[in-house]
VODOKOL-984926 format. One record per residue (C-alpha): x, y, z. Coordinates in steps of 0.02 Angstrom, whole numbers, padded with zeros to 5 digits, always signed. Each point is the difference from the previous one (the first is absolute). Example, Ala and Ser with C-alpha at 12.3 -4.5 7.8 and 13.67 -1.06 7.14 Angstrom:
<sites>
+00615-00225+00390/+00069+00172-00033/
</sites>
This chain:
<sites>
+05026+05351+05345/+00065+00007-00180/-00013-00197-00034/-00083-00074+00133/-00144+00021+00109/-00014-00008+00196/-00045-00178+00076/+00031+00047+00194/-00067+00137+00103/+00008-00004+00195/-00144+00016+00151/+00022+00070+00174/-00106-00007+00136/-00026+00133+00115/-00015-00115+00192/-00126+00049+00117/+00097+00094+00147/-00018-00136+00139/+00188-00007+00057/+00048-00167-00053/+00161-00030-00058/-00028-00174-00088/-00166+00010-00087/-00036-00158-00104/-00020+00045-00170/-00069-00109-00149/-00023+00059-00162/-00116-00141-00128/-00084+00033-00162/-00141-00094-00093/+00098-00021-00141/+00157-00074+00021/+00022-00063-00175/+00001+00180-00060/+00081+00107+00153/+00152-00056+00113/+00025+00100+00170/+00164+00028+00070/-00030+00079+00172/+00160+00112+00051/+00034+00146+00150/-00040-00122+00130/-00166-00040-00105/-00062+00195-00002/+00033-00016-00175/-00022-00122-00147/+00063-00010-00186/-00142-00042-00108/+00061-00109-00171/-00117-00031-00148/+00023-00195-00048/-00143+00031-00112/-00156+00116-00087/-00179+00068+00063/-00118-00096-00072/-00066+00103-00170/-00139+00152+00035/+00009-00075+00189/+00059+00151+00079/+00114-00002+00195/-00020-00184-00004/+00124-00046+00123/+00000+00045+00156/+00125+00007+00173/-00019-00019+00178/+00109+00023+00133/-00052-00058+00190/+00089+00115+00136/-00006-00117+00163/-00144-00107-00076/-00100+00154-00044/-00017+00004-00215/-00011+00144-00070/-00132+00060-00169/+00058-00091-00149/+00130+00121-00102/-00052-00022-00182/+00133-00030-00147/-00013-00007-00179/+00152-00068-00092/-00006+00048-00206/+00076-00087-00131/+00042+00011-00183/-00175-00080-00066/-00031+00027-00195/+00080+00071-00151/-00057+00102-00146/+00078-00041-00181/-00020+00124-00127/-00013-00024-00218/+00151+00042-00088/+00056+00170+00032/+00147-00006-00108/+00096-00105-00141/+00169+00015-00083/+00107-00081-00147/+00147-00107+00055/+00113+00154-00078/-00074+00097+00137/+00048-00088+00136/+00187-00012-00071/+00004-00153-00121/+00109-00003-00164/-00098+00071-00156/-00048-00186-00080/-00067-00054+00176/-00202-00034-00017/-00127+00023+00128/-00089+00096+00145/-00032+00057+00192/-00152+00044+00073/-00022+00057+00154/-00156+00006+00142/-00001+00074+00153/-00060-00082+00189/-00038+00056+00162/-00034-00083+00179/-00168+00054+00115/+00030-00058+00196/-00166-00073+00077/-00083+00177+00014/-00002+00028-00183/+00158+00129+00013/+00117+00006-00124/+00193-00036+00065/+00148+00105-00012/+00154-00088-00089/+00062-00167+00104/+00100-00136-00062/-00084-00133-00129/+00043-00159-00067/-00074-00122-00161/-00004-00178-00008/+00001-00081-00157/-00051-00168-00012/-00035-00139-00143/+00091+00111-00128/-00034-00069-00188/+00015+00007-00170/-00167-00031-00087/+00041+00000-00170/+00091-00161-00023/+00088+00093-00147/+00061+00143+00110/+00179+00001+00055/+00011+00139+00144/+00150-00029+00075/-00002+00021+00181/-00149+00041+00131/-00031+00200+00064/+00070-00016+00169/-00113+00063+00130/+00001+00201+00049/+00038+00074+00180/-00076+00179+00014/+00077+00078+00140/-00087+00169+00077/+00118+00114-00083/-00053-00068-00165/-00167+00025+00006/-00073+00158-00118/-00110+00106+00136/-00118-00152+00093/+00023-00121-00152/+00136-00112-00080/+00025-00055-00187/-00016-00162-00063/+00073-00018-00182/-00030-00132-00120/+00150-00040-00124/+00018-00080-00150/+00160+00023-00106/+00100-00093-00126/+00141+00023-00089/-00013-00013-00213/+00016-00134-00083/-00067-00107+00163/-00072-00161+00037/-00147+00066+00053/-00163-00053-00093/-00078+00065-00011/+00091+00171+00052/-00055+00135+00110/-00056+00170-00065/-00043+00168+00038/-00119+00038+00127/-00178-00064-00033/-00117-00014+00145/-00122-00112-00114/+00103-00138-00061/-00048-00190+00040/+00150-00084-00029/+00049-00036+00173/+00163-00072+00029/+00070-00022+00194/-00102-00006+00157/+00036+00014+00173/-00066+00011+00184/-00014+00170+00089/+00000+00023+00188/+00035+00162+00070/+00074+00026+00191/+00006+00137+00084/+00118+00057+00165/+00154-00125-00081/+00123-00032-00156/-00006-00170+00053/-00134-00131-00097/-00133-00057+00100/+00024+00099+00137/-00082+00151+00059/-00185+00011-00045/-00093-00034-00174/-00111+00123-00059/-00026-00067-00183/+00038-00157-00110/-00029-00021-00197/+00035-00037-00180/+00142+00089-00091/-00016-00053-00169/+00135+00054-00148/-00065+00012-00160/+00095+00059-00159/-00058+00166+00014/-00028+00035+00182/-00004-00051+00171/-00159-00021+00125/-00049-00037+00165/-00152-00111-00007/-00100-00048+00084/+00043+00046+00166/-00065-00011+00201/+00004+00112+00128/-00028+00018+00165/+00085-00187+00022/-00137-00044+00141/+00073-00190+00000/+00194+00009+00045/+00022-00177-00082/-00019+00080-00157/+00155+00055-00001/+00087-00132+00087/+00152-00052-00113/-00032-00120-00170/-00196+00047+00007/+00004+00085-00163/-00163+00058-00114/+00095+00003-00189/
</sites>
C-alpha cells in the first residue's frame, strides 16, 4: 500500500472429511507476545496480527498450530518484518538563505542530507510515513540569541524523493541581527557550533514516539552548517528512545 505496510494476513484449514459438524478447533502460537490469533468461520479460519518483529537474521521464527478435534497439525511458520535501520548520507546539497526565499540582507545557509529505512532483511523500503523527535534543544553559545527551536519534521510517503526523504538544516538571519556571532554561507568545515538537539526518527506515524525507531543522534548547528553527529542505528535497546533519554 502507498503509506503503510500489511500487519494481518489470514489462515484456513482445509478439515479432514470425517462428517462432523462441530469439530473443536484451537488455534495457539509460541509467540504470543509477537502474533495474536483471531479464529473466525466457525474456527476454519484465523486472522493472524503482528504485535511485534522476527528476531534479526532469525528467519520464520514464529510459528502456528491449530488442533482439529485434539489432533495438531505441523507448525505453520511466520516471519513478521519491521522497519530496522537507517542510512544517512553527507551533504548532498547547500543553498543561501536568498535561495530558499529570504529578503536580500538575510544571512545564512541550508544543507541538506538524504536517509533511507532497511526492514530486518536488509531491503530498502518504499515511501511510508516518518516522524522526528527533537529533544534537549539548546543554544551552546551563551552569546547566541536564536530565537525559537526548529520544530520537529513529519515526512509523509508522498514526500519522500524515490525511497528517501530530505532532512534540511537551516540557519537564517535577518541583517543587522542579534546573532553573534551570525550565520554564514554554507561551510561544511566550520567549528563554531551554536544549537544542539536530539534526533529520533519513527517510522509508520506523524505522531512522536510512536511507531518504531530506527535511528537517534546529534544535530548540531554551527554558523556555517548543520550536521548529524554522531548517530545510532539499528536502536537494538527500545529504552533508548524512550522520551527525555537524550545523548546532546
Amino acid at each position: 500500500m502507498a503509506n503503510q505496510y500489511w500487519a494481518q494476513t489470514t489462515l484456513t484449514i482445509v478439515p479432514p472429511n470425517d462428517g462432523n459438524p462441530t469439530p473443536s478447533i484451537q488455534w495457539y502460537t509460541d509467540s504470543p507476545g509477537r502474533l495474536s490469533i483471531s479464529p473466525s468461520g466457525n474456527g476454519l479460519s484465523a486472522v493472524l496480527t503482528a504485535l511485534g518483529p522476527s528476531v534479526y537474521q532469525a528467519g520464520y521464527d514464529i510459528h502456528v498450530t491449530v488442533e482439529y478435534d485434539g489432533y495438531p497439525s505441523n507448525p505453520f511458520p511466520v516471519f513478521i518484518d519491521t522497519p530496522y535501520t537507517m542510512t544517512t548520507s553527507a551533504d548532498i546539497g547547500h543553498f543561501t538563505c536568498q535561495q530558499l526565499g529570504a529578503p536580500a540582507n538575510w544571512v545564512g545557509y541550508a544543507n541538506d542530507v538524504s536517509h533511507g529505512i532497511a526492514d530486518l532483511l536488509g531491503t530498502t523500503l518504499i515511501p511510508i510515513n516518518v516522524k522526528e523527535s527533537l529533544e534537549n534543544q539548546r543554544w551552546v553559545n551563551a552569546t547566541y540569541n536564536g530565537g525559537g527551536f526548529p520544530a520537529a519534521t513529519p515526512w509523509t510517503w508522498d514526500q519522500w524523493q524515490g525511497n528517501a526523504f530530505i532532512d534540511r538544516f537551516t540557519m537564517c538571519a535577518s541583517t543587522p541581527n542579534p546573532l553573534n556571532p551570525p550565520p554564514t554561507n554554507y561551510n561544511p568545515n566550520g567549528v563554531s557550533a551554536v544549537f544542539n538537539e536530539t534526533q529520533k526518527f519513527w517510522v509508520g506515524t506523524v505522531i512522536d514516539f510512536a511507531g518504531v525507531c530506527v535511528q537517534r543522534g546529534v544535530v548540531t548547528l554551527y554558523t556555517d552548517h548543520g550536521k548529524l553527529t554522531p548517530y545510532y542505528t539499528p536502536i537494538t535497546n527500545k529504552a533508548d528512545c524512550n522520551p527525555g533519554t537524550v545523548l546532546n
